[in-house]
C-alpha positions in Angstrom: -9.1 14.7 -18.1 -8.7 16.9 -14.8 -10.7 19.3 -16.7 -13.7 16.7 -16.8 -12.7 15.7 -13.4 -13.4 19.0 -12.2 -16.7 19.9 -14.2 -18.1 16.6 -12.4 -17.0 17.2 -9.1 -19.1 21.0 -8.7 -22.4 20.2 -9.2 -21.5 17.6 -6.0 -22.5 21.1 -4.1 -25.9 22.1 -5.1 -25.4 25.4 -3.3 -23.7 28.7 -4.2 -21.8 28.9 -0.7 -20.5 25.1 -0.7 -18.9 25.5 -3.9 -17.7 28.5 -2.9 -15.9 27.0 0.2 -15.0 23.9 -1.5 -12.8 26.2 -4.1 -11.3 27.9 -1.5 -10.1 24.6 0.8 -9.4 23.4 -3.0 -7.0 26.2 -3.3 -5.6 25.5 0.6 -5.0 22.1 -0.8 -3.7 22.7 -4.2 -1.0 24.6 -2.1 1.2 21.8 -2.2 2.7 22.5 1.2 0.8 20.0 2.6 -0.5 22.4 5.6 -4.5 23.0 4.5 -5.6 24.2 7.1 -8.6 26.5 7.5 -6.9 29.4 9.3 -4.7 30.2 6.7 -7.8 30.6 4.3 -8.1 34.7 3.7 -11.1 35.0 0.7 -13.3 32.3 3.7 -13.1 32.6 7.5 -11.7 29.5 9.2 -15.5 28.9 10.9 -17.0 29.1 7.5 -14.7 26.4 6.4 -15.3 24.2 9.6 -19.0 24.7 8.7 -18.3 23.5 4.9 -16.5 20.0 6.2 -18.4 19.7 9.5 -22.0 20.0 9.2 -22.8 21.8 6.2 -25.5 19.6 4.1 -23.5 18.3 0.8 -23.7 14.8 0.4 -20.1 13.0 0.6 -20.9 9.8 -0.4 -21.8 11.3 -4.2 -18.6 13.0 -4.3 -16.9 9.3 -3.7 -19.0 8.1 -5.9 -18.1 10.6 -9.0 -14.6 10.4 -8.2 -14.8 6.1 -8.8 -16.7 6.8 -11.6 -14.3 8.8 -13.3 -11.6 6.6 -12.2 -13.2 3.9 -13.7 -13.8 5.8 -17.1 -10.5 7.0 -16.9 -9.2 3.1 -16.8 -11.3 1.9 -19.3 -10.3 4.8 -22.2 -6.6 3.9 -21.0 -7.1 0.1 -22.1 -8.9 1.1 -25.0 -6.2 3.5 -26.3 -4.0 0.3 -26.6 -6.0 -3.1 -26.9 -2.9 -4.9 -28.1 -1.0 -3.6 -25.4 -3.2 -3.8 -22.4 -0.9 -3.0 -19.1 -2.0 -5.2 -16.3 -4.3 -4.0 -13.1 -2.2 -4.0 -10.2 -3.8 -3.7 -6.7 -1.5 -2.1 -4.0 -2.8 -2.6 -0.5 -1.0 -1.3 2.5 -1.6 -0.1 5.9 -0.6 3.7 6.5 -1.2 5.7 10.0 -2.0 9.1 10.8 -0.6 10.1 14.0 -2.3 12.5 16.2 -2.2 13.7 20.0 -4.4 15.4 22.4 -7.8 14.5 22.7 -10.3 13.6 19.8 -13.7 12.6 21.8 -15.8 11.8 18.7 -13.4 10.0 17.0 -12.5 7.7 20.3 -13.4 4.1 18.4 -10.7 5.8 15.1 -7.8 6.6 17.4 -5.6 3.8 18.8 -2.2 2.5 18.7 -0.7 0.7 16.3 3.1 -0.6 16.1 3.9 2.2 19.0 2.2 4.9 16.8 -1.1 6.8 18.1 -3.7 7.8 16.1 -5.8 6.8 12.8 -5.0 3.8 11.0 -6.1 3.5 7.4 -6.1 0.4 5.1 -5.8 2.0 1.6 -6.5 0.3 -1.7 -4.4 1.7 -5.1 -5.0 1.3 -8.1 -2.4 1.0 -10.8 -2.3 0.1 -14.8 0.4 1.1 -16.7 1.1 4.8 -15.7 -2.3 5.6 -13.9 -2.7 5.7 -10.5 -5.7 5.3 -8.8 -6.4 5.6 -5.1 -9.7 3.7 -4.8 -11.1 3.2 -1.2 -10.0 2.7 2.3 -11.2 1.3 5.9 -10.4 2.5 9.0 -9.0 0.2 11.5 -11.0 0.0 14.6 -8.4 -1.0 17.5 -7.7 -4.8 18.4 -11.2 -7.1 18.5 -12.1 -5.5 15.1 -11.3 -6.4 11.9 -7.5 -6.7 11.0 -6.1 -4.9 8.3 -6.1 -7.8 6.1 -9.8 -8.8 6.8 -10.7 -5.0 6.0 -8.2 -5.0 2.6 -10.7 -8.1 1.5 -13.3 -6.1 2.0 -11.7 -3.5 -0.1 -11.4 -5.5 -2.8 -15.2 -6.3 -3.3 -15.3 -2.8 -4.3 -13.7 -2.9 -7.7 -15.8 -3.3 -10.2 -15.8 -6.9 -12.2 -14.9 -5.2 -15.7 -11.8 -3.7 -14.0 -11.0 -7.6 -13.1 -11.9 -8.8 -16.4 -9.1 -9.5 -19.4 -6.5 -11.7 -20.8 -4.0 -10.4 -17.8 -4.9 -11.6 -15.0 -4.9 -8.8 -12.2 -2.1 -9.0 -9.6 -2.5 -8.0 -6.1 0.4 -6.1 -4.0 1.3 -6.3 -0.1 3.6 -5.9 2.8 4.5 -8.0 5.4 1.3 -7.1 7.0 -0.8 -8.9 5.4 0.7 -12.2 4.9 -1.5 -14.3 6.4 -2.9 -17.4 5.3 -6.3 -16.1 5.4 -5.7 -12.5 3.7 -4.2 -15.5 0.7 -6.6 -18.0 0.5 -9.3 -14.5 0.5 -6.8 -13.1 -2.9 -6.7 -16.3 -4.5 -10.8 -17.1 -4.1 -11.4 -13.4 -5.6 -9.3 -14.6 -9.0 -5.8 -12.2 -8.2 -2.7 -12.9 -8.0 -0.3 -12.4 -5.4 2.8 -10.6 -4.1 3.7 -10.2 -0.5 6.2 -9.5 1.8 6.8 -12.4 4.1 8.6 -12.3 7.7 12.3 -14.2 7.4 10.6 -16.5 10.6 7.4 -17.0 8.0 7.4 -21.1 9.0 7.3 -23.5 6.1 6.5 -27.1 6.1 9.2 -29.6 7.2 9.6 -26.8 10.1 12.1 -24.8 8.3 11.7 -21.1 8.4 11.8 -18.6 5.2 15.1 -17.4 6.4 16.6 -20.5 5.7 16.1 -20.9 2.4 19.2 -20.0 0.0 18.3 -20.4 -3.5 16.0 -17.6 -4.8 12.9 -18.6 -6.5 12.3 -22.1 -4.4 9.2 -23.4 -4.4 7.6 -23.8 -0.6 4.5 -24.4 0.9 3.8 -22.2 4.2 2.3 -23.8 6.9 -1.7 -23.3 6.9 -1.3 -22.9 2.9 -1.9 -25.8 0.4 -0.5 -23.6 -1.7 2.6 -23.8 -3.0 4.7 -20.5 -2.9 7.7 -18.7 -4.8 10.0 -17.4 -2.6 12.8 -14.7 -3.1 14.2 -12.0 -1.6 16.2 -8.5 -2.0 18.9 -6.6 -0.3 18.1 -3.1 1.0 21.1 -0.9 2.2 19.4 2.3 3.7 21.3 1.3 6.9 25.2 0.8 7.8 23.6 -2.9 8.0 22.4 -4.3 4.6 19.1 -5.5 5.2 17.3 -8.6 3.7 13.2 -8.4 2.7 11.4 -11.9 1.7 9.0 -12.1 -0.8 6.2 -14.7 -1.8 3.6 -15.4 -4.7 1.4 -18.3 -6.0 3.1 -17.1 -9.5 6.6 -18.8 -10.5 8.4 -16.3 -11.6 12.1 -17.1 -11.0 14.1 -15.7 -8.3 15.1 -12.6 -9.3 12.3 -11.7 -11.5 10.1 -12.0 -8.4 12.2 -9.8 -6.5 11.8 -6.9 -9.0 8.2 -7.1 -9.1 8.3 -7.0 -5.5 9.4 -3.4 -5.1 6.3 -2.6 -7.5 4.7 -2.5 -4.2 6.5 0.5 -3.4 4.3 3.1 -5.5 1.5 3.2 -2.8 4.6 4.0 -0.4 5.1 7.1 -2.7 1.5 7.8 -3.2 1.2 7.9 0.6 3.9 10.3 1.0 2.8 12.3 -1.9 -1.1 12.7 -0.5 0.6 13.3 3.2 3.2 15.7 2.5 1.7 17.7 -0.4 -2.1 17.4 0.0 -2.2 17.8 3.8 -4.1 14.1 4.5 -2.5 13.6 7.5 -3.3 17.5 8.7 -6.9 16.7 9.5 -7.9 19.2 12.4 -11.6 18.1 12.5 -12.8 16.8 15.5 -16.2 14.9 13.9 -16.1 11.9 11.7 -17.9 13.8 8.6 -15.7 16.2 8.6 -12.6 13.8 8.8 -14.3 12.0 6.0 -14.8 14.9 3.7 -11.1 15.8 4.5 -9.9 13.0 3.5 -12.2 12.5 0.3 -10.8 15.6 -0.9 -7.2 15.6 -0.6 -7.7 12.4 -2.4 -9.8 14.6 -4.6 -6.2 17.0 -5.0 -4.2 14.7 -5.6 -5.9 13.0 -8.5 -6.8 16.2 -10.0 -2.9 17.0 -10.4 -2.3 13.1 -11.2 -4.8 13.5 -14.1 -3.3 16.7 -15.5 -0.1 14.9 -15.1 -0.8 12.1 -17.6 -2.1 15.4 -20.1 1.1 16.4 -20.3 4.5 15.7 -22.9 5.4 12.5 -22.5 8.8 12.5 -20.5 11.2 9.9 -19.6 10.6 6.3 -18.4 10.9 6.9 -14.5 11.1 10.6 -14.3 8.9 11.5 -10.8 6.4 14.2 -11.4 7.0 17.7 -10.4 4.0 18.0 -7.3 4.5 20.9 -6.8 4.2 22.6 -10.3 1.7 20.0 -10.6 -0.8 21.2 -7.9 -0.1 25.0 -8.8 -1.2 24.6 -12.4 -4.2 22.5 -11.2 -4.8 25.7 -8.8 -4.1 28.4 -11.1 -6.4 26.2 -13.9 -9.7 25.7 -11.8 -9.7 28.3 -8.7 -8.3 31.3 -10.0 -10.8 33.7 -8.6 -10.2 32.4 -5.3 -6.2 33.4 -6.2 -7.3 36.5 -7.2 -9.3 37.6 -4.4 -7.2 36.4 -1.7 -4.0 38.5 -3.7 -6.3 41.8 -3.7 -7.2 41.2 0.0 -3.3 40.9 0.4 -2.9 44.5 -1.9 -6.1 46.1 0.1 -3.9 45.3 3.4 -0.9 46.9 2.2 -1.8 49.8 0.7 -4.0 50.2 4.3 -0.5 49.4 5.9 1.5 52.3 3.7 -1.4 54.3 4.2 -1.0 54.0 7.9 2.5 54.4 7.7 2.5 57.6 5.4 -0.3 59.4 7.6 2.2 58.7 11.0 4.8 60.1 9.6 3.4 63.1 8.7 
């Protein structure tokens, strides 16, 4: 599957000198250290990879548009490898922010603050189904006067395809606290998901009770601004010395503490968020134009589904056992840019033996 990936993704860069920059910021990202940046390429200068993100002429909207398509074939050869055994389609929606400093003229209406953070704020939409993992789309919150996150999420979810939405298991929908307003519900609910979301413990009900006083798990409520009525539970988290308590709601009555296990489902775009961040260098974006913050973006994305693809290729290991990333990315790397490897170890070898050279001649 990454293989097939990969053979779709080159002709994306009709010329001989894009693809041969795209393999090498490939290889910069398939480092896994989560640090691609363009100065540490050897086999391409660091301009010529500024060029490649920043103004060279490859069209970025194609290469999002054969990454979905894959995903989407990908999906549907997963449900038809087990039609009695369909997984559902979850949707994982969250809010994630890229902090930068200094000074980022062209990208003045992306940077703002956010919850005391500075710098870009991205609404991201994940797909999951079973064990594939999709990252689908994502807007970029504009600063306040804009669209909120939960208005832009609802515009992410027009972007999935109807067959995706389509079956005997009705796809769910997965949130934070963030996005519990009435609105962002009534919008789930019209678009035929369900719902799971994190609710504030001062989330007021009607009778002007709050969420936090509730004290069975699994009580049926109706929020005010809702006519719908709600499943409440919650879950103790004990990171802290202080145990600390996280509501949950959906329109689905699931019980008490069956609701509060599928609430931590919305926890795997928390991991894919750190995964793409620390491995695949998403947050590391040293562009100063929006195209070439786009394309750096598109591809880490592009990284990290490569590995996630050959991932799902491989032996079947235990329920629950995290993938490897890193020995994930450097078989994705050794697979598909190995010339790139190879030049930049014999420009490594040409310096030495220059350096030995060097040394040898001085000390005679």
């Amino acid at each position: 599957r990454s293989r097939r990936l990969y053979s779709d993704i080159l002709p994306c860069f009709s010329r001989k000198q894009h693809r041969e920059s795209f393999e090498v910021f490939l290889d910069l990202l398939l480092d896994g250290s989560g640090r691609p940046l363009p100065e540490r390429a050897t086999v391409k200068s660091p301009s010529a990879l500024s060029r490649f993100l920043n103004h060279a002429g490859w069209n970025t909207r194609h290469l999002c548009r054969v990454l979905r398509q894959h995903a989407l074939k990908t999906a549907q050869d997963w449900w038809r490898a087990s039609p009695h055994q369909r997984p559902r389609l979850e949707l994982l929606v969250d809010l994630t922010s890229l902090e930068k400093t200094g000074q980022f003229t062209e990208l003045a209406d992306w940077v703002h603050t956010y919850h005391g953070v500075r710098g870009v704020h991205l609404v991201v939409l994940y797909l999951c189904c079973g064990e594939l993992r999709l990252p689908w789309a994502f807007q970029i919150w504009r600063g306040k006067g804009t669209a909120s996150p939960a208005q832009l999420a609802l515009k992410l979810f027009r972007t999935v395809p109807a067959t995706l939405l389509k079956g005997n298991r009705r796809p769910r929908l997965h949130a934070d606290g963030g996005f519990e307003s009435a609105e962002f519900i009534r919008g789930v609910l019209a678009c035929g998901l369900d719902i799971v979301v994190g609710v504030r413990c001062t989330r007021k009900l009607e009778g002007g009770r709050q969420v936090r006083d509730l004290m069975v798990r699994g009580s049926l409520v109706k929020p005010t601004g809702l006519d719908q009525t709600m499943c409440v539970s919650w879950v103790w988290l004990y990171r802290n010395k202080e145990p600390e308590q996280r509501f949950v709601m959906s329109n689905l009555d699931l019980g008490g503490q069956y609701l509060a296990r599928v609430g931590k489902r919305r926890w795997r775009i928390e991991a894919f968020l750190k995964t793409v961040k620390g491995r695949f260098g998403l947050e590391r974006f040293a562009q100063h134009s929006k195209q070439g913050v786009m394309r750096w973006w598109c591809l880490s994305g592009t990284a990290f589904l490569l590995c996630h693809l050959q991932n799902l290729d491989l032996p079947e290991r235990g329920a629950g056992t995290w993938p490897d990333w890193g020995e994930l990315a450097r078989t994705v790397r050794f697979s598909f840019v190995p010339e790139v490897r190879r030049q930049a170890l014999q420009l490594e070898l040409d310096a030495l033996h220059a350096f030995q050279h060097a040394l040898l001649a001085s000390s005679t």
